[in-house]
N, C-alpha and C positions, 0 to 999 in steps of 0.2 A: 870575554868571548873565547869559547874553545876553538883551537886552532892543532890541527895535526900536520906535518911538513914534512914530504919526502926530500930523501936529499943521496948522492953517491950514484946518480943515473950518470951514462955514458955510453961511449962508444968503444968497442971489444973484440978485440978478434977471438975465433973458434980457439976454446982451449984456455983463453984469460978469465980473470977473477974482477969481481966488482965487492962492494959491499954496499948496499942500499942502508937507512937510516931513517926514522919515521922519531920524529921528537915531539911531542904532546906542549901542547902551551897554554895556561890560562884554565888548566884541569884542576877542579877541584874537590873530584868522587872519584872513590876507586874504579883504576880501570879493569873489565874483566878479562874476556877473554880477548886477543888481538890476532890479527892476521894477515897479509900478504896476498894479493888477489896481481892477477895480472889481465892486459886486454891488445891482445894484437889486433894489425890492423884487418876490418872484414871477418871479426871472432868476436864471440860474449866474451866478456869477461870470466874468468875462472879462478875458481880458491889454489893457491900454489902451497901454502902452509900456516899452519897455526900455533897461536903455543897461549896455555892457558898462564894464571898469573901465578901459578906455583911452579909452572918453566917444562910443563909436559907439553911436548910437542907432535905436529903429524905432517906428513907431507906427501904431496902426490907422487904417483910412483915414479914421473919423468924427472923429477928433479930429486930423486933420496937417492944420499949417498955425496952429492954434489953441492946442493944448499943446505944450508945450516939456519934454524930462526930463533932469534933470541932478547931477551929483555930487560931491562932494566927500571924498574920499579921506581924507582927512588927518584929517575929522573923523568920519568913519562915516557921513556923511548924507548922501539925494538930494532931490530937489527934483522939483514937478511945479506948472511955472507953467500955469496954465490961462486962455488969453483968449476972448473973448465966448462964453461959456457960451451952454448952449442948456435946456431943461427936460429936454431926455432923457438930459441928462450927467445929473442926477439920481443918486446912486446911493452907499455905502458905500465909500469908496475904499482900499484896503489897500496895504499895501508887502512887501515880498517880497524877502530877502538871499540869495544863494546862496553857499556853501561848499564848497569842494571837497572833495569824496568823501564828503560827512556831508551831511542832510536838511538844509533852507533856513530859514529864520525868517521866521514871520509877526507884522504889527504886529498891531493888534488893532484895527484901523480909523477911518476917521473920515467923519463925515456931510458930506456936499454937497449940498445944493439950491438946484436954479434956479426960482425961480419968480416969479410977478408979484403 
């Protein structure tokens, strides 16, 4: 069974750093492209960043400069360093695998809060 696991959610004051972690389990096809979605509360969910599996990356314009998205191949995992949070990063962060020609995998999220 594929399994994808967010992990490095918490609690943050305006200004601190987190690193979030999405580790891949039980993968047995290349993964394609991967990404970083987030869902506050009473909001859609929305794409925060991506990065394909040759390590190019994109990111929406409220968080570049401050998050960072990155991969690891080898082990199924990517990474989402996040620096000086803000209170509107606030939000449920999810990770997201993609597989070619078959529907994607979702983790099952993990809490972030900035607050003071």
């Amino acid at each position: 069974q594929v399994n994808f696991v967010e992990s490095g959610g918490g609690w943050v004051q305006p200004g601190g750093s987190l690193r979030l972690s999405c580790a891949g389990t039980g993968v047995s096809f290349t993964i394609e492209d991967m990404a970083w979605y987030r869902q506050a509360p009473g909001k859609q969910r929305e794409l925060v960043a991506t990065v394909t599996r040759a390590g190019i990356t994109k990111y929406i314009d409220s968080v570049k400069g401050r998050f960072t998205i990155s991969r690891d191949n080898t082990k199924n995992t990517m990474y989402l360093q996040m620096n000086n949070l803000r209170p509107e990063d606030t939000a449920a962060y999810f990770c997201y695998a993609e597989r070619y020609g078959s529907p994607g995998y979702w983790g099952q999220g993990t809490q972030v809060t900035v607050s003071s």
